[in-house]
N, C-alpha and C positions, 0 to 999 in steps of 0.2 A: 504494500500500500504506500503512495506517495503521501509524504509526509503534509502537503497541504490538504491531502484527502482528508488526514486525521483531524487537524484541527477544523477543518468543517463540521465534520462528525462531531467535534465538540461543541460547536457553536449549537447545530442542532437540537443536542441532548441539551443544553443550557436554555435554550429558548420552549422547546417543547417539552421540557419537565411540568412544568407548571401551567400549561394549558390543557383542556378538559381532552386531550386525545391520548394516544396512547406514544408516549414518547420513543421506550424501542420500538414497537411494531413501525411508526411514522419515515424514523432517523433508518432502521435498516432497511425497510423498501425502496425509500428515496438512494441510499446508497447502491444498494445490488440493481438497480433499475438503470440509473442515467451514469451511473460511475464504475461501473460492473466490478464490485467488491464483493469478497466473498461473504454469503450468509455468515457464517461460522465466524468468519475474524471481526465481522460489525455487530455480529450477539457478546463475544467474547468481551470488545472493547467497552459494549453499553457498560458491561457489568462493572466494569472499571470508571467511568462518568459516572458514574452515579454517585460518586464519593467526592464530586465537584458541586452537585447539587445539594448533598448535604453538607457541604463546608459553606456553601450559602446560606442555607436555612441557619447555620450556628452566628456566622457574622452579621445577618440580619436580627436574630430574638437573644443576643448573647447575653441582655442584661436579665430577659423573663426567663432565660434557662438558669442563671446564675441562682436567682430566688427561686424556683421548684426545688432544683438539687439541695439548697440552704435550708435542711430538715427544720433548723431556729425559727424559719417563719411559717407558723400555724396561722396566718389572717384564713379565714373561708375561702378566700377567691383562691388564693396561692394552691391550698388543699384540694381544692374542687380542680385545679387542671392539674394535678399530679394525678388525682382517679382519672380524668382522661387520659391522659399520657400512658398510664397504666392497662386501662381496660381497653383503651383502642388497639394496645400493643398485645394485649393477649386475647383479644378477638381475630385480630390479623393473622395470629399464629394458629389460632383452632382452625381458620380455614384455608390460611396459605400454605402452611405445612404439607397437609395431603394432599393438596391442588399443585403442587409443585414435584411433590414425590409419584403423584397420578401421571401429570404429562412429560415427565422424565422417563415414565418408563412406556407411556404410551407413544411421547412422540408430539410434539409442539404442532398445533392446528390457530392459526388469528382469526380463523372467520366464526366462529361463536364468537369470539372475546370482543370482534368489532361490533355483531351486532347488537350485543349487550351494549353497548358504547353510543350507541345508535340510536336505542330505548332510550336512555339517559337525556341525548340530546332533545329528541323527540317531548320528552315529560318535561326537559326545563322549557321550551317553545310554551308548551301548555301552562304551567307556572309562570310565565311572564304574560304572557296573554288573559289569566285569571285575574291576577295580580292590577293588569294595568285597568279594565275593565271594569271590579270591582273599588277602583279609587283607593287603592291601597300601596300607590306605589312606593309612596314614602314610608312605610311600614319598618320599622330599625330591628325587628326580630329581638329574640331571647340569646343574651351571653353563652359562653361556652357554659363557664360557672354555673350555671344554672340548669341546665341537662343532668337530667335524670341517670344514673349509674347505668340504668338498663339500654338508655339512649345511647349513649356513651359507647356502650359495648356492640350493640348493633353497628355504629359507624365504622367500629374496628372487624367489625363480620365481614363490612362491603367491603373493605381495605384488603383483605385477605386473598377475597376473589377477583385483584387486579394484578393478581400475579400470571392469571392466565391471561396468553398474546393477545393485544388488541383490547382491553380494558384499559379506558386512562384510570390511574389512580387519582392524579389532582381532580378530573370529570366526574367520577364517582363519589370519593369524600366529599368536595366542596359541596355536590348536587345533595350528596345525604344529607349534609347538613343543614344547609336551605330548606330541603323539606319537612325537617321536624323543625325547623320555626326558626334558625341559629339565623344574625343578621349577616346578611353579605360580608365586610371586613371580617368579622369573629371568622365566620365559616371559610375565609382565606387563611388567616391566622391558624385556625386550626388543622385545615389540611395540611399546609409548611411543617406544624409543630411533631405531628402526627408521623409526617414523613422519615423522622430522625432515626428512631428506634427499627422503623420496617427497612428501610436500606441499609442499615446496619446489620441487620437480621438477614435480609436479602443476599447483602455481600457474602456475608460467611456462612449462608447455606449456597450459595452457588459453587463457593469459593471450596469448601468442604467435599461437594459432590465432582466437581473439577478434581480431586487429588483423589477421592475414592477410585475414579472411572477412569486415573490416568492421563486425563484429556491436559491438553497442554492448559496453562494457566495466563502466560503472560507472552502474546505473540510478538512482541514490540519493543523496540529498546526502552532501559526505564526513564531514560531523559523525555524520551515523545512522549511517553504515558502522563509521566509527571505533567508537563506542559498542558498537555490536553485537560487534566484534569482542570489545571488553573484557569485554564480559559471556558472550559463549563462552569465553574464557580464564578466568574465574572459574569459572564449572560446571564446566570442563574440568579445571580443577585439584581440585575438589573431588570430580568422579568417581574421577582416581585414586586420590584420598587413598583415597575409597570401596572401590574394587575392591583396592588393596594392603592394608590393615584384613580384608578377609573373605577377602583368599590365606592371611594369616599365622594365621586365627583357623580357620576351617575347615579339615578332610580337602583331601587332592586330588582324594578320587572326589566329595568335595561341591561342589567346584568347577567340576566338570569336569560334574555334573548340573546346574548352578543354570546354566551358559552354556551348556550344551544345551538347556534347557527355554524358556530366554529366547529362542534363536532361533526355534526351532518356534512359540514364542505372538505371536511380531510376523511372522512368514511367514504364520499363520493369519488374524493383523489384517490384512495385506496384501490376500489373499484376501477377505476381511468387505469392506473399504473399496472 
């Protein structure tokens, strides 16, 4: 692979982390399509990017990750997002675990995972169209803090099943959250936050089953790796800056159309490619 191939790859994975599509399924079709790179080395490398968009996620919430970890502060709010952080992360695992051990040994398939992705899209159109119709567009929703344990745990169920291709995870989270009532910023905030723990989890279960199965681990020198990562962590950071800017500046039904419309037109690319 030519080395400006990779940092595209990177730029990719940094900009389609955090929109409602599926950021591998997106970044490796557009690669094996128009740049004819191998399936195999643009799965391998996601796995490796993904650890640029978690180093965004820490530079952007470093100071609300500092007070979770600081066991010293018992306020309710601080407590109430440690049980998210908590139950979303071992709801992710009740269903990403066998979902992951399932299509390992059956064999990696995107076209369920897109059209689940699809649905998604689909249901937010309907949600902004209720929303705007019913005069409720200014509507600020309920805090993370304020969700129910059992809420909570469900969101980390959807998280779980975005491990299979073609599910966005940010499309999925962000969308669960909006629909039990969480307001647009919170329900960004929260999928970011959410995200730490399951790409962590993600890396060293891929990373794990990579050395079980023998399969190589790192195709690339580690200075290009290195690099690439930094430059997913810069788009990555400047996506969210992006998407928290047009939560606080737009409606919630216009948010809720603009990340429905987005998945439906890369499901459509999909389709084209």
């Amino acid at each position: 692979m030519l080395f400006w191939f990779l940092l595209l790859f990177a730029v990719l994975q940094g900009l389609l982390e955090w929109l409602p599509v599926s950021s591998e399924g997106q970044s490796v079709t557009l690669l094996v399509s128009f740049l004819h790179v191998g399936s195999q080395e643009a799965i391998s490398l996601s796995l490796w990017l993904h650890l640029g968009t978690l180093i965004a996620v820490v530079l952007k919430y470093y100071k609300e990750l500092f007070f979770f970890i600081d066991f010293r502060d018992r306020s309710p709010e601080v407590v109430q997002w440690r049980w998210f952080i908590l139950l979303t992360t071992f709801g992710t695992a009740i269903t990403g675990i066998p979902c992951y051990l399932l299509l390992s040994y059956l064999g990696e398939s995107s076209v369920f995972g897109e059209y689940i992705t699809l649905i998604i899209g689909i249901a937010l159109l309907v949600t902004a169209f209720i929303l705007y119709f019913s005069r409720k567009i200014e509507k600020k929703g309920v805090p993370i803090a304020e969700l129910s344990k059992k809420r909570m745990l469900v969101v980390g169920l959807l998280q779980g099943f975005t491990i299979i291709p073609g599910i966005s995870r940010s499309g999925t989270t962000v969308g669960g959250l909006l629909f039990l009532g969480v307001g647009k910023e919170e329900a960004l905030k929260g999928s970011f936050i959410m995200s730490i723990p399951a790409v962590l989890g993600g890396f060293t279960l891929n990373l794990s089953w990579s050395l079980i199965t023998h399969e190589p681990v790192l195709l690339f020198k580690w200075w290009e790796i290195t690099l690439a990562i930094l430059v997913t962590a810069i788009v990555g950071f400047l996506t969210i800056e992006l998407l928290l800017r047009v939560a606080k500046k737009y409606s919630f039904a216009f948010v809720c159309l603009v990340l429905g419309l987005i998945i439906i037109l890369f499901f459509l690319l999909g389709i084209l490619l």
